[in-house]
C-alpha positions, 0 to 999 in steps of 0.5 A: 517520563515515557519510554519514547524521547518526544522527539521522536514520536510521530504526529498521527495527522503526518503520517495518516496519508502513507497509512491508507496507502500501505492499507490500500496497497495490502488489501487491494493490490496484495489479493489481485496478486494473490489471485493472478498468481493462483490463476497462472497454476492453471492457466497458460497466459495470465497477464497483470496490469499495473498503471501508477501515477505519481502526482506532485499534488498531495490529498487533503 
């Protein structure tokens, strides 16, 4: 017997797709705005763009 019931172990494969994206979001994302945000303590005017997109489609 395990600690976690198995219904409610999660199957890697499912959740793989929203792991790269959290990652993505962390190391790409998260460092841009890190830096926008120590630029605008020295500069006047720092603007930070921001295009999503949102597709019906998943990646496989």
């Amino acid at each position: 017997m395990t600690f976690m019931p198995k219904k409610n172990r999660l199957n890697f494969d499912e959740v793989a797709d929203g792991l790269v994206d959290i990652s993505s979001v962390y190391g790409i994302k998260g460092s841009v705005l890190k830096a926008a945000d120590i630029l605008s303590q020295h500069l006047s005017n720092v603007y930070l763009y921001s295009f999503e997109y949102k597709s019906k489609d998943r990646r496989n």
